[in-house]
N, C-alpha and C positions, 0 to 999 in steps of 0.2 A: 748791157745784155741785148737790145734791140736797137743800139746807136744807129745802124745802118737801115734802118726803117725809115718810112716818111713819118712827117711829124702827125698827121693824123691817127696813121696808126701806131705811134708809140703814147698819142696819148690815149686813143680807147685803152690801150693795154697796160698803161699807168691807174687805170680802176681796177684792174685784176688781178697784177702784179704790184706789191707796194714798196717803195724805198728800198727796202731792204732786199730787194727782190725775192720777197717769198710768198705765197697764195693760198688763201685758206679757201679752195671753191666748195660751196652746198651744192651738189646733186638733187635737183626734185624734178626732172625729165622723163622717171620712170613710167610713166602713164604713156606713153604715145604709143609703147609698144607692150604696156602687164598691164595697162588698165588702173584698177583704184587696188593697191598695191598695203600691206599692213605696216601701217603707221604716218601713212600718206592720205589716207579716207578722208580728208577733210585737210586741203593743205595750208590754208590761212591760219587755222591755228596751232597746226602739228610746225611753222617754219616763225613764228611770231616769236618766240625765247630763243631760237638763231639765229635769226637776220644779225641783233649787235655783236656776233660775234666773225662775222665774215666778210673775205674780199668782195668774192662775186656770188653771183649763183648764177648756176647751171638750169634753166629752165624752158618748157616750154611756151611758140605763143598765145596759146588761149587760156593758159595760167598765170599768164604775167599780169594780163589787165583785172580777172576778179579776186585775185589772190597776193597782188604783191602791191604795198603802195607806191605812188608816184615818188614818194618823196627819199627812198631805198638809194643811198650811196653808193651802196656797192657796184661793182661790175655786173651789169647782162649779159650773157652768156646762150643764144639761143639757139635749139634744138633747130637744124637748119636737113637733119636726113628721115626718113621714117616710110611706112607705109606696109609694116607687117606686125605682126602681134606672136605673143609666144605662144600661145594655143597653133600656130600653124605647124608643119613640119618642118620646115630650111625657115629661121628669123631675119636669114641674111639679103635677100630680096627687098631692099630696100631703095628707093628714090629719092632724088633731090628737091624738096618739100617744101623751101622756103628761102625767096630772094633774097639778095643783100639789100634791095631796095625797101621792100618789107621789114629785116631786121633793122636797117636803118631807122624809120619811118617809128620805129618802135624804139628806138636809142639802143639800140644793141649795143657792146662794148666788143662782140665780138657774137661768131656763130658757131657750129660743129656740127661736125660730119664723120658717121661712122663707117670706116673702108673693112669689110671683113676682107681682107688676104688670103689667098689661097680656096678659098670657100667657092661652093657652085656658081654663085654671083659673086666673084672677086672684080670680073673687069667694071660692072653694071657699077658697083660700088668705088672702085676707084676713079671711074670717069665722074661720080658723082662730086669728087672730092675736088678731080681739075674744074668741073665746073662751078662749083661752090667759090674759087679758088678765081678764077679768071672774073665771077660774077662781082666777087666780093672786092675785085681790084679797083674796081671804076670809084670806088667811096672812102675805097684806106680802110677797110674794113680788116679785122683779122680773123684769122681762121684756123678752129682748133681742128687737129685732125686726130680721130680716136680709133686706135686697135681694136675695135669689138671682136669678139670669138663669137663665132656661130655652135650651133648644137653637135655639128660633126666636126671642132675641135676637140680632137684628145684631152686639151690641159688647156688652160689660157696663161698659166702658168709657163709655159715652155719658153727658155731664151730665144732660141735659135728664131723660133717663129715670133716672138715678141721685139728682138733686135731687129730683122729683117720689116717688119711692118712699119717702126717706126720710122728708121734709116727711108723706108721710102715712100711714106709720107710726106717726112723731111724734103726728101728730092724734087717732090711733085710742088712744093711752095709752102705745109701748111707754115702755122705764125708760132703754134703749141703743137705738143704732145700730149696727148692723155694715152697712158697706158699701164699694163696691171706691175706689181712689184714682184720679182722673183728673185729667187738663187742666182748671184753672180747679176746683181741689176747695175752695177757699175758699167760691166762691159756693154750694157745697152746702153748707159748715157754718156761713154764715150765715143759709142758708134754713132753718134745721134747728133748733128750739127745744130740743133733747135732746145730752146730747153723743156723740160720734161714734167708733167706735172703725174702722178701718181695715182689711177681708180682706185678708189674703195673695194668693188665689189659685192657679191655676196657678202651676208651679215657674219663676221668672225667667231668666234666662241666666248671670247674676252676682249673688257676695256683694255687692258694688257697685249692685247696683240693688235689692239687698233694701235694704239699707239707706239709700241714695238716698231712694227710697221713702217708707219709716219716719222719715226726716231731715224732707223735704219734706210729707208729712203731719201730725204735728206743729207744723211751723211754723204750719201755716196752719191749725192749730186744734182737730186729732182729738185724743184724750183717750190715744190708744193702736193698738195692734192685736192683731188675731187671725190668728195665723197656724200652718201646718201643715207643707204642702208644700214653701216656702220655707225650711224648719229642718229636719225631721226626712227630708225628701229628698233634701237635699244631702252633699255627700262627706265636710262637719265639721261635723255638726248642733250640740255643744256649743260651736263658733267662733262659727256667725253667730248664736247666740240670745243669746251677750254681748255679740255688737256691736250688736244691737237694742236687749240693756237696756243698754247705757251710753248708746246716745242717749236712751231712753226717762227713765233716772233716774240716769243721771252724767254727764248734759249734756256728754257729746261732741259733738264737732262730725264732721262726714261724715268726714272725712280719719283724725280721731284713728279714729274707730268701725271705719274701715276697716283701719286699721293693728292696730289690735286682734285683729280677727277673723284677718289674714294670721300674726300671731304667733302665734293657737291651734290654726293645721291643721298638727295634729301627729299624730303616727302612733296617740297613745292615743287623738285623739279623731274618729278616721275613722268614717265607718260603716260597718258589716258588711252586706257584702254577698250578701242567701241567695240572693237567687234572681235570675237573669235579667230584664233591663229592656230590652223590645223595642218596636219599633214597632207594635205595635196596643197595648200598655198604653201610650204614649205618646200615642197617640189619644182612649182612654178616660180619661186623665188631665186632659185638655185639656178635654174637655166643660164642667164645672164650677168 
């Protein structure tokens, strides 16, 4: 999958991607741009019953050092774009945040960078992505490049604009893909020269379509997913991130994965619930 890489970065990206070439990433990024976010309010212990169950994690760097310990196998993954919050009007105004020197310095296994496409700051944020990209070359670094949708995307759902984002991501250098699942997502990952790893998103309705999801992504070719909301939001964060990895690397099929997850919502592995989840944090959760 990455034979044609330098050997530095086929081995950061051997902590992210395993053997098998498939990738379980935890999303816990969400703060740089929603703040303290529901089910995130305290992240060392909200990510403590998922760490054994993951490749990497996706996170930022001023949550890696009081929140994650040194001694975490997994893959680093670090938030390398940012500098706007969802309270604004356009999220897509975003900058290039964090050196490869910096993520190095930090063991990063790799950085990311969100290019909105098409959006008022498309070029601001593309150029972020070649410099992320040229930055992160001098170390063998790799570099995820992720489709975010901004607020004046219609759908983030849409092929046509989700084919096109990644294809030219792809083109620009990045190492991954991070982008959303849709109708006809095959035809994005054969347009797509790089392989693909899968967002979460917003929080789904059901364990049954996280996994659904993660089922039918794979099939038709993504490497993995990245996901947040969908695990550490729900009511047995340590349920549905095993039925993810048993589709992901114990070749369950939907049904078994599902039966799985139904057998671990158990009372030790509920989540704690601090604070109140209301309809305007339901709002702001949705944006992105």
């Amino acid at each position: 999958m990455f034979e044609q890489m330098s050997w530095g970065k086929r081995n950061r990206l051997s902590r992210i991607v395993k053997p098998d070439g498939r990738s379980l990433m935890l999303a816990i990024d969400h703060g740089y741009f929603m703040g303290s976010t529901t089910g995130m309010e305290e992240p060392a212990r909200a990510i403590a019953p998922l760490l054994p169950h993951i490749d990497a994690l996706m996170v930022t760097p001023g949550l890696l050092g009081p929140c994650v310990d040194a001694s975490l196998e997994a893959g680093i993954v670090l938030r390398a774009s940012g500098g706007n919050t969802i309270l604004a009007e356009d999220i897509d105004d975003e900058a290039y945040i964090l050196s490869a020197r910096q993520a190095v310095s930090l063991n990063a296994s790799a950085v990311a960078v969100n290019v909105y496409v098409g959006s008022t700051h498309s070029h601001r944020t593309i150029t972020n992505m070649t410099r992320a990209i040229e930055d992160a070359s001098q170390y063998h670094l790799p570099v995820v490049g992720v489709t975010a949708a901004g607020k004046g995307l219609a759908s983030k759902k849409d092929k046509r604009y989700l084919s096109h984002a990644s294809r030219l991501l792809a083109e620009l250098g990045a190492d991954l893909i991070k982008t959303y699942y849709t109708e006809g997502f095959e035809e994005i990952v054969l347009k797509c020269p790089v392989p693909i790893i899968v967002a979460g998103g917003p929080r789904l309705d059901s364990y049954r379509d996280v996994l659904e999801m993660t089922y039918n992504a794979v099939q038709m070719g993504a490497i993995g997913v990245d996901m947040g909301r969908n695990i550490w939001q729900s009511d047995h964060p340590a349920a549905i991130i095993q039925g993810i990895k048993g589709i992901l690397h114990g070749g369950l099929t939907l049904n078994e994965a599902d039966d799985l997850v139904r057998s671990l919502c158990t009372p030790e592995n509920e989540r704690a619930k601090l604070f109140e989840f209301n309809a305007d944090d339901e709002k702001l959760n949705k944006v992105h």
